[in-house]
N, C-alpha and C positions, 0 to 999 in steps of 0.2 A: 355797517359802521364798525371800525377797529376803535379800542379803545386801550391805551398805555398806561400801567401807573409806575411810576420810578422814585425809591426813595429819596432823600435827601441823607446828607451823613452825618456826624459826630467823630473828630479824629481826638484819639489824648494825645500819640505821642510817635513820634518819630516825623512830623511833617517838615518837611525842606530835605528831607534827604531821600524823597519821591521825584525829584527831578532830576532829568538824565543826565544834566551837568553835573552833577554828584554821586549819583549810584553806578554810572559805567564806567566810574574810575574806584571808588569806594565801597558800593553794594548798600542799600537802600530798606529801610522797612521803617512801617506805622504801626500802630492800634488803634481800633475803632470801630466802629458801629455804625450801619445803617439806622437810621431813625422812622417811624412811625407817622411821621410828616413829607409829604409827595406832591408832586408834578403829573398831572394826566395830560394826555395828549389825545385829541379825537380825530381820527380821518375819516371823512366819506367823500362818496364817489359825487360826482360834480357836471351835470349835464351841459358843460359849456358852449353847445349849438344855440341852446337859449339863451342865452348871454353874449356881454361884448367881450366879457374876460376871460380866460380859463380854470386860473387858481384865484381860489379864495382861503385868504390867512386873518385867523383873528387871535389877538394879544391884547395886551394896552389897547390897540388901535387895530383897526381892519384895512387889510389888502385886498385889492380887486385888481390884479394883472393878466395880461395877456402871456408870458412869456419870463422863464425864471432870474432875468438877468434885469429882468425893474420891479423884482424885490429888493426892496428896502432893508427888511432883517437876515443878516447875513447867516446864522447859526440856520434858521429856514433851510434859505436860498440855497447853502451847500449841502446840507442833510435832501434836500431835492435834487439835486442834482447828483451828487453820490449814489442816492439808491436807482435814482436814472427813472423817477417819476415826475415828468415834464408838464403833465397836462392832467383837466378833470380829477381834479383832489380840492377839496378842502379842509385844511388843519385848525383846529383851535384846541387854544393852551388854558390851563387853568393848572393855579399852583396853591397851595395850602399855608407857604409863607411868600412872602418875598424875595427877589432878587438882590445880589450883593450884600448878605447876611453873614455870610462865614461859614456857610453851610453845602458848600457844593452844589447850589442850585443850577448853576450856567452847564456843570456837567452831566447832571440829571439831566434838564432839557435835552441835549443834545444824545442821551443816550436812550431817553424814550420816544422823542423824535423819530430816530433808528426804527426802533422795535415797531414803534406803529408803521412806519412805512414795507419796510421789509412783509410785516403781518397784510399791510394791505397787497402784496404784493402775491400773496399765498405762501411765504417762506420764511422758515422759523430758523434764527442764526443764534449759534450759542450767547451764552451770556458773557463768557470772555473773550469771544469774538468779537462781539456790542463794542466794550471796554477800549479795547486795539483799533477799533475805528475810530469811537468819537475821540481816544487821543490823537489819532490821524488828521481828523479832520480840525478840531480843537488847536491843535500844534503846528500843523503845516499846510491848512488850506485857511483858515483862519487868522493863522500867527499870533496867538496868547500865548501868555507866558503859564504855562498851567502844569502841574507835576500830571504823574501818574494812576494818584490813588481817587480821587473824587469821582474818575468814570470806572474805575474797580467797584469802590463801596456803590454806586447806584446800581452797575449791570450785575451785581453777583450779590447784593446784600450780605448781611449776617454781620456776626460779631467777629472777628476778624484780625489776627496778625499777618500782613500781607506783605512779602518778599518782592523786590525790586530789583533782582540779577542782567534784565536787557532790554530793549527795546519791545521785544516781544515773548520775554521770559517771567513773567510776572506769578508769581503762586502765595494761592489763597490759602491759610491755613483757620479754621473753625475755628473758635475758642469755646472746648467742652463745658459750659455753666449749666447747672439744673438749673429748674424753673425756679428754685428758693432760693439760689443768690443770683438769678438774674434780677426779682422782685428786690433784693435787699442793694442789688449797687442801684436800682433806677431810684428805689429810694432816699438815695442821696446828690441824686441829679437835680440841681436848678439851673433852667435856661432862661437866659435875661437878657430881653435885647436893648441895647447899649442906645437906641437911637437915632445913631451914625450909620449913616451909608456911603461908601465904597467902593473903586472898582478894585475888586482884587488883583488883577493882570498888573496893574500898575504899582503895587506895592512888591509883587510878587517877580515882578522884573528889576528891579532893586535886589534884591533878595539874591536872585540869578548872577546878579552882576557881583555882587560881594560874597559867591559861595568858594573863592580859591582864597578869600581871607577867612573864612569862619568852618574849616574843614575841622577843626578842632571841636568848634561846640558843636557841630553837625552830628558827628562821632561822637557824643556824648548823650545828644538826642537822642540819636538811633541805638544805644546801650538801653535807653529808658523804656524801650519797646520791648524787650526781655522784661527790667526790671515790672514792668506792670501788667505782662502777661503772669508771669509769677504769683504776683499778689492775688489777680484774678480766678486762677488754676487752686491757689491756696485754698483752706481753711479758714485762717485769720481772719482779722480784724481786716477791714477795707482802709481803718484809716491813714495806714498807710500810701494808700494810692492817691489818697486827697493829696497829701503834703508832698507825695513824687509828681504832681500835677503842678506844685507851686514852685516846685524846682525846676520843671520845664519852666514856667511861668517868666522866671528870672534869666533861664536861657534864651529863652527865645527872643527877647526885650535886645537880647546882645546883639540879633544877626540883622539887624538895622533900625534905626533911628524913629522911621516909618510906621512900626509894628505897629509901637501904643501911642498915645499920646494924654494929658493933664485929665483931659475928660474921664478917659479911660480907665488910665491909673486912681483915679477918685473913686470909680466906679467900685474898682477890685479891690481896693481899701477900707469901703465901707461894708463890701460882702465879709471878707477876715476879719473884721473889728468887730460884728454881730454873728461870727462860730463859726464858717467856712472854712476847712484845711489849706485848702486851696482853690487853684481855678486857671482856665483856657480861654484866654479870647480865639474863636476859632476863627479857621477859613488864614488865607494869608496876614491877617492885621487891619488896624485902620479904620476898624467899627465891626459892626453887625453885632453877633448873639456873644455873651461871655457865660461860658459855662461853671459853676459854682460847684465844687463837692462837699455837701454836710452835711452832717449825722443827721438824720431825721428828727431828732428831741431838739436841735437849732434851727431848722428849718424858719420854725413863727416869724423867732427873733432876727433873720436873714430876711422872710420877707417884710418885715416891716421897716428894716433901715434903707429898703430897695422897695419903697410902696411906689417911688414914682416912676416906677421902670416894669413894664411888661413880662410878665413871665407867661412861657410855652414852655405843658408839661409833654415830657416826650417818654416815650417807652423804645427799647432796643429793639439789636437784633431782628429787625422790619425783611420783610424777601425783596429781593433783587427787582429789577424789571419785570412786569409781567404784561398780558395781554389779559386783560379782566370783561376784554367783548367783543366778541367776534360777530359779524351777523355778515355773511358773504356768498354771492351768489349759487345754487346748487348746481350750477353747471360747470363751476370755478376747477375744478378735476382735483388730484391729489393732492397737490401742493395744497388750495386750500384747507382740506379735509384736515392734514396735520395740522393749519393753522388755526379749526374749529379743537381739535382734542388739545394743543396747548395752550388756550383760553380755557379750556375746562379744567 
């Protein structure tokens, strides 16, 4: 049995100009954090001579086919057929939030997908190689409308300002926090899911289609990704980075119609009327989680004017992809051998 776990992410700032319709003519970057909350993926081997089927897929619902082309779930169906395992596998997903949150889960999926099959396969592919596929597969076997960063932040985790130079020129840069203000910004993180679910593709292709009118607030975005790298790198006060959060906030509302909507706006107006600086509705718009920043002594008074809305506590900074269980034949030769010492 191979066993995957892949983050999910948290972006503050620079999202929409992660899309190649933007950055191969402008140049591109985010801020953000893998999060603490994950997608596992399990494959084992599948003795399909006893059976009428060969692959078995469980999700929401289970598959029992013969042949990879009456799969029904498509992100599946190409992640099998890309690593070029046709036969005797089966995969089951479990995930720690939900789909179409604003969290990058559809890219996670698809990038621990990866990891587990490659693993089952005896071979261990870098984690920015992960990243370049499931955009691959994500973008042009698929056809989502999806940027560059959400299969970044699952296959390479960390806290992160991440450059967007090319199709395949993409560079991760660390952001140096001690462990005393990693503790101090997570203590001003509230995640609130809004309720609303969304397909992000669809909001996010709107977005695509209006980026040769909004090249201005784009370029204003992606300056914010400096600005809150700074703050972070700093000394000072954090509170800064709330109220540069609400200033994306009011940008981002500009680059379509689609982003928020009455619900939402309510939402984010009752988190700032009880001490929040600011706040992110993440992921392309249109629901999922809305990220709050406030001082920890606000905190109470936040969660009590938001008692009817779910909060998920998250911690950063979370690792990339990994293979957290190997268990594979001893006659498997060297390939799997590495596949055993990188689960370890």
């Amino acid at each position: 049995m191979i066993i995957s776990r892949t983050p999910f992410r948290i972006s503050f700032f620079g999202g929409g100009t992660d899309y190649p319709e933007y950055f191969l003519r402008h140049g591109g970057a985010v801020l953000g954090t893998a999060i603490d909350k994950c997608t596992y993926l399990a494959a084992t081997p599948f003795y399909s001579r006893l059976f009428d089927y060969s692959i078995r897929l469980g999700y929401r619902k289970v598959e029992c086919v013969k042949d990879l082309d009456a799969i029904e779930h498509a992100p599946f169906r190409e992640c099998l057929r890309w690593t070029g395992v046709t036969e005797n596998i089966e995969l089951d997903c479990m995930a720690e939030l939900p789909c179409s949150v604003g969290l990058g889960s559809s890219s996670s999926f698809v990038v621990g997908v990866l990891n587990a099959l490659y693993a089952f396969r005896g071979r261990v592919v870098h984690p920015l190689e992960l990243a370049y596929q499931a955009i691959e597969i994500e973008r042009d076997v698929l056809h989502e409308s999806v940027g560059y960063q959400d299969q970044t932040f699952a296959a390479m985790g960390g806290f992160n300002l991440i450059e967007f130079h090319g199709q395949r020129n993409i560079v991760v840069h660390r952001i140096p926090l001690t462990p005393e203000r990693q503790r101090e910004f997570e203590s001003h993180l509230m995640l609130i899911f809004t309720g609303l679910r969304r397909r992000a593709s669809d909001v996010a292709a709107r977005v695509i289609g209006n980026i040769h009118r909004r090249t201005e607030q784009l370029k204003r975005m992606r300056q914010m990704v400096d600005r809150g790298h700074t703050l972070l790198v700093g000394r000072g006060s954090l509170e800064a980075f709330g109220r540069l959060l609400h200033e994306g906030w009011v940008l981002k509302n500009e680059l379509d119609a689609s982003i928020s909507n009455a619900a939402i706006n309510e939402i984010y107006q009752r988190g700032l009327d009880a001490g929040a600086l600011g706040g992110k509705l993440l992921g392309a718009g249109g629901g999922g989680f809305l990220l709050f920043f406030v001082p920890p002594e606000r905190r109470s008074r936040v969660r009590q004017a938001l008692s009817d809305l779910e909060e998920v506590p998250v911690c950063v900074n979370a690792p990339g992809t990994q293979i957290i269980h190997a268990t594979l034949p001893a006659d498997a030769g060297s390939a799997s051998q590495e596949t055993r010492q990188h689960a370890a």
